[in-house]
C-alpha positions in Angstrom: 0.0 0.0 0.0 1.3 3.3 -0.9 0.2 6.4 0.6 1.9 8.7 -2.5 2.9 12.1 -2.2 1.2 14.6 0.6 -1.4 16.3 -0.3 -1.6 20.4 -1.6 -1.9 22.8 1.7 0.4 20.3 4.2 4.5 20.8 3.5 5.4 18.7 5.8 8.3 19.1 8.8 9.7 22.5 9.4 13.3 23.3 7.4 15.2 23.2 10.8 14.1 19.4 10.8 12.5 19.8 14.0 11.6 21.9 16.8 13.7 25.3 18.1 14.3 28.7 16.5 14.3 29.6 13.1 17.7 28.9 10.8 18.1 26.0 13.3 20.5 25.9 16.6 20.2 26.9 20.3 24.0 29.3 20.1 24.6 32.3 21.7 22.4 35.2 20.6 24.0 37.0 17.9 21.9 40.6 17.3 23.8 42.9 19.5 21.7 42.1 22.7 22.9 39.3 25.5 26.3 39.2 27.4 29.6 40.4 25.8 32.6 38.2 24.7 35.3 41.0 26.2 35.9 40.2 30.3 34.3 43.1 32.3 36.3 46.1 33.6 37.4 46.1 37.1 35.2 46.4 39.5 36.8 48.1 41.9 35.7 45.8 45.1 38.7 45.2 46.8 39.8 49.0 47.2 36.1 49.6 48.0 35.7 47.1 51.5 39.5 48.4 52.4 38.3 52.1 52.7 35.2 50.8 55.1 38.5 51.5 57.7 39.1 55.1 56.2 35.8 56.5 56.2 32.9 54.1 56.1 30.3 56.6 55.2 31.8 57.0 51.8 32.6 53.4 51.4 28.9 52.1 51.2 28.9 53.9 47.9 31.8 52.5 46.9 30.7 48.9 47.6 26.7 49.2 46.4 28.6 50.3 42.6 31.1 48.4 42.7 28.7 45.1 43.3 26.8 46.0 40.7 29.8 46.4 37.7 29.7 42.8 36.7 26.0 42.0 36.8 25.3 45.0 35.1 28.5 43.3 32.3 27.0 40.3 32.2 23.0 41.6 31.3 24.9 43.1 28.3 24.9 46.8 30.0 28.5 48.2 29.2 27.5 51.7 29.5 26.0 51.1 32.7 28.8 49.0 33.9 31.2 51.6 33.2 29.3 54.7 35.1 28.9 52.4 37.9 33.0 51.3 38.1 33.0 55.1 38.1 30.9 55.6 40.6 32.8 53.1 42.6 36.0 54.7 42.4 35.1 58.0 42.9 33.5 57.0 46.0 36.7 55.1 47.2 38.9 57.6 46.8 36.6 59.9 48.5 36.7 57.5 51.5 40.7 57.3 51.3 40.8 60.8 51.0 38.6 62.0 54.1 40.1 58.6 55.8 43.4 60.0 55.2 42.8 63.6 56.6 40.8 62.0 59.4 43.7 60.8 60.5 45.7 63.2 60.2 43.9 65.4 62.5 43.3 62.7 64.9 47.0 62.5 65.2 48.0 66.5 65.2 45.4 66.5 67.7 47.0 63.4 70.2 50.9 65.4 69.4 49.1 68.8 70.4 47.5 67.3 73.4 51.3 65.7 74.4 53.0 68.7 74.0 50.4 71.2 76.1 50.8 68.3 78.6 54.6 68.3 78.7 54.5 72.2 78.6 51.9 72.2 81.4 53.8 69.8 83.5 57.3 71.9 82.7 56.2 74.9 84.1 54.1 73.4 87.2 57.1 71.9 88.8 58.5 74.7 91.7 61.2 73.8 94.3 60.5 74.2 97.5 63.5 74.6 100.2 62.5 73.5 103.6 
């Protein structure tokens, strides 16, 4: 029994021979959109958790952009990535910076504090003859 060629209106299977996207293959998206071949920039992460010791309210910044460099990379968001590495390390070396003359002062004010005592102490001593 032969069933002969199929009827006018049915052309049969798909040209893909089967199920899945059109022009065939499950690869990885090719129109500009998805994640980039080039490795992302730095992120800036490291720097940003050090300067939590310098100045921690400048840090958090730091840290919230810095997390998001990579994911933003990976979703196929350069542009974004690179304004928030940016945004990272400007808040880092914001937190180095007022870190830095924090510290500073702290310790002018400890050496001025020694030498008013040694001055104060200097001056206080008398001799007394008896």
């Amino acid at each position: 029994m032969s069933y002969g060629p199929p009827p006018p209106g049915n052309p049969g299977p798909p040209s893909g021979g089967g199920y899945g996207p059109p022009g065939g293959g499950y690869g990885p998206p090719s129109g500009g959109y998805g994640a980039p071949t080039s490795p992302p920039p730095d992120n800036g992460l490291v720097w940003a958790i050090v300067a939590i010791f310098c100045c921690w309210p400048f840090a958090i910044p730091g840290i919230v952009n810095a997390t998001k460099v990579n994911d933003l990379w990976n979703r196929g968001d350069q542009a974004g990535a690179m304004e928030a590495q940016k945004q990272a390390k400007k808040w880092t070396k914001i937190a180095f910076i007022c870190g830095g003359i924090l510290w500073l002062l702290v310790i002018a004010f400890y050496v001025v504090l020694i030498l008013i005592g040694l001055g104060a102490t200097a001056t206080s001593t008398s001799y007394t003859t008896y």
